[in-house]
N, C-alpha and C positions, 0 to 999 in steps of 0.2 A: 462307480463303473470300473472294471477292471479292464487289464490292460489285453487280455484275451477277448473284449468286447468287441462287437466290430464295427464302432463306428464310436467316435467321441463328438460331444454336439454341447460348442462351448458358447457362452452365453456372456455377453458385458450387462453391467450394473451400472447406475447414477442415481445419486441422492442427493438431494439438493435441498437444507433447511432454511426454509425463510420463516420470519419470524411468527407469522400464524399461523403456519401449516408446513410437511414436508412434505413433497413433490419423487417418488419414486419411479424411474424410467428403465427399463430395460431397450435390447435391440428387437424385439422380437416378439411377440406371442405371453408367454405371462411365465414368471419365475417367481419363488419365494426361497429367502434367505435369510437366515435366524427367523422364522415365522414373519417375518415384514413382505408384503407383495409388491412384485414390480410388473407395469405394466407397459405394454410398447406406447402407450398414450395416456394422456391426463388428460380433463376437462376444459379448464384454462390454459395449461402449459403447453400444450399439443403434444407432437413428437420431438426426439432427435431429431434435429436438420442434419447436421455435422460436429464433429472433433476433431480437433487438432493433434498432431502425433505428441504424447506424454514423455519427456525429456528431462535428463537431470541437468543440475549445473554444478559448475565446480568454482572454487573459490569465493570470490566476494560476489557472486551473481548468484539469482533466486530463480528457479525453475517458473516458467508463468503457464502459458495455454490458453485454451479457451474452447466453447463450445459453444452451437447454436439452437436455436430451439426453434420452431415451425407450430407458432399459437394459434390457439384453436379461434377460430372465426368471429365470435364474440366475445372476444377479452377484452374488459374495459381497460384504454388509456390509462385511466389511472394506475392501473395494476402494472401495465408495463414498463411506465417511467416513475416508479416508487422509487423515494431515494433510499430505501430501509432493504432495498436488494445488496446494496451494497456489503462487502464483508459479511454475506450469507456462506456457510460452509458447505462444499461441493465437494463430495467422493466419488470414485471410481474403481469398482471393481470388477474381474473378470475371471469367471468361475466354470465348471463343468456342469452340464443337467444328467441327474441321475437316471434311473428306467424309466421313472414316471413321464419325465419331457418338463417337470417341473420344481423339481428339488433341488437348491445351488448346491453343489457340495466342494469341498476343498477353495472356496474365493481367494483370492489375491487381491488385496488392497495395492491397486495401482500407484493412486494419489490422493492426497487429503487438501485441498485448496479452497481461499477465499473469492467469493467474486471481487475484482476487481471494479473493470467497468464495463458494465451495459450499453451496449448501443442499439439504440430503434431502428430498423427498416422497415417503415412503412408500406413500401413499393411492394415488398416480397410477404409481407407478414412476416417478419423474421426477427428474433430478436438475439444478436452477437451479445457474447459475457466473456469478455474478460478474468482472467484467473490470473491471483498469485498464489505465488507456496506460503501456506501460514508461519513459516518461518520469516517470511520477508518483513512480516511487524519489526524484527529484532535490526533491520535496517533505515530504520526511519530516524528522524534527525529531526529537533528540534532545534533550531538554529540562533533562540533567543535568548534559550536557558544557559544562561552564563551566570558566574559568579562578581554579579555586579548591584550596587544599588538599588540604581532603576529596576532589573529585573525581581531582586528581591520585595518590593514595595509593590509589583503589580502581581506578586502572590500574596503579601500581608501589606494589605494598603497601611502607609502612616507610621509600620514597624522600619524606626532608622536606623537599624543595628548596623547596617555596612556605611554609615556615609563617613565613618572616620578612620574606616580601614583604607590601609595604602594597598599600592599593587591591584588593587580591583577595577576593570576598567569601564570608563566613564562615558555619557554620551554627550553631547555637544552641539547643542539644536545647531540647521543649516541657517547662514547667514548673522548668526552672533560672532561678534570682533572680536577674536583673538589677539590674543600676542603677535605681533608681525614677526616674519619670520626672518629679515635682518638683522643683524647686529653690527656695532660700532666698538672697535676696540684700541686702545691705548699702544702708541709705537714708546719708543724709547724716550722723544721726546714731549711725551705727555699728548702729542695733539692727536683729535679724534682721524683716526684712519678709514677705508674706504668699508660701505655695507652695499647691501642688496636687499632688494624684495622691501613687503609692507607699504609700496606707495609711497616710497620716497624717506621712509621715516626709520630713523635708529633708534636704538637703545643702549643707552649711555650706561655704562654697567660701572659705578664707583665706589664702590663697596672694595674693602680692602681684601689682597689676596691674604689667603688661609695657609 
């Protein structure tokens, strides 16, 4: 459509892969883009309900969103709280209709996101998704993988390559007796001087200085 047309008639897109099937939605009436059809309604999925406005973030923050869906009256339970929705990938785009009223032309990839998390409303038939930005993987944290024995031996059970390395750190089941954390130390004239801590108990350290 040219800019001496008189009238421009812009159309939004969603595609949403789950893993047996994609789910194609437009706003409106029916669109096809790269030859794939999008339709204002699916059979299980219903309509758009709503979307959240598409935003960026800056620095150590991950764009999220979210949209809603408005499922068609017979959609089994099961289908709606599958946990394999999860980290389904979710685009959005938003394009021109040509003279036909049905050719996308020129789209703009708005956003490329994973579902996050799903929530059921039952009350409404409605089902809330949660969106992150597929970048946000690169923010996740394994918080156990460290460079330590333990952790290496519950990737290669029985492999003790690290127990006689120093500087790696250790863990220390709760409730086993440590070293008290008191000490006793020699004044000038030999006799044991004042500690703290351990329950009353020292450690007589008599090992010659170095």
């Amino acid at each position: 459509m040219a800019l001496t047309d008189p009238a421009f008639t812009m159309v939004s897109l969603l595609k949403i892969e789950f893993p047996s099937h994609t789910v194609r939605l437009c706003d409106g009436g029916r669109a096809v883009m790269g030859g794939e059809e999008y339709l204002s309604g699916h059979d299980v999925w219903g309509t758009i309900a709503a979307a959240e406005e598409i935003e960026d973030a800056m620095g150590d923050s991950a764009p999220g969103g979210g949209f809603s869906l408005m499922l068609a009256p017979d959609t089994p339970l099961s289908t709606i709280i599958d946990p394999a929705l999860q980290t389904c990938r979710v685009r959005f785009w938003q394009g021109e209709l040509d003279a036909d009223m049905e050719t996308v032309i020129d789209p703009e990839l708005l956003a490329d996101k994973l579902i996050d998390v799903p929530r059921w409303n039952p009350d409404e038939w409605v089902l809330d998704l949660d969106l992150m930005d597929r970048t946000e993987v690169f923010f996740l944290r394994s918080e156990g993988n460290v460079c330590s024995a333990s952790w290496h031996q519950s990737v290669w059970p029985g492999e003790r390559g690290f127990d006689n390395c120093t500087d790696t750190p250790g863990q220390v089941a709760w409730g086993v007796e440590g070293a008290p954390s008191g000490t006793v130390y020699r004044g000038n004239g030999g006799n044991g001087g004042g500690g703290g801590g351990g329950g009353g108990r020292g450690i007589q350290n008599d090992a010659p200085l170095q």
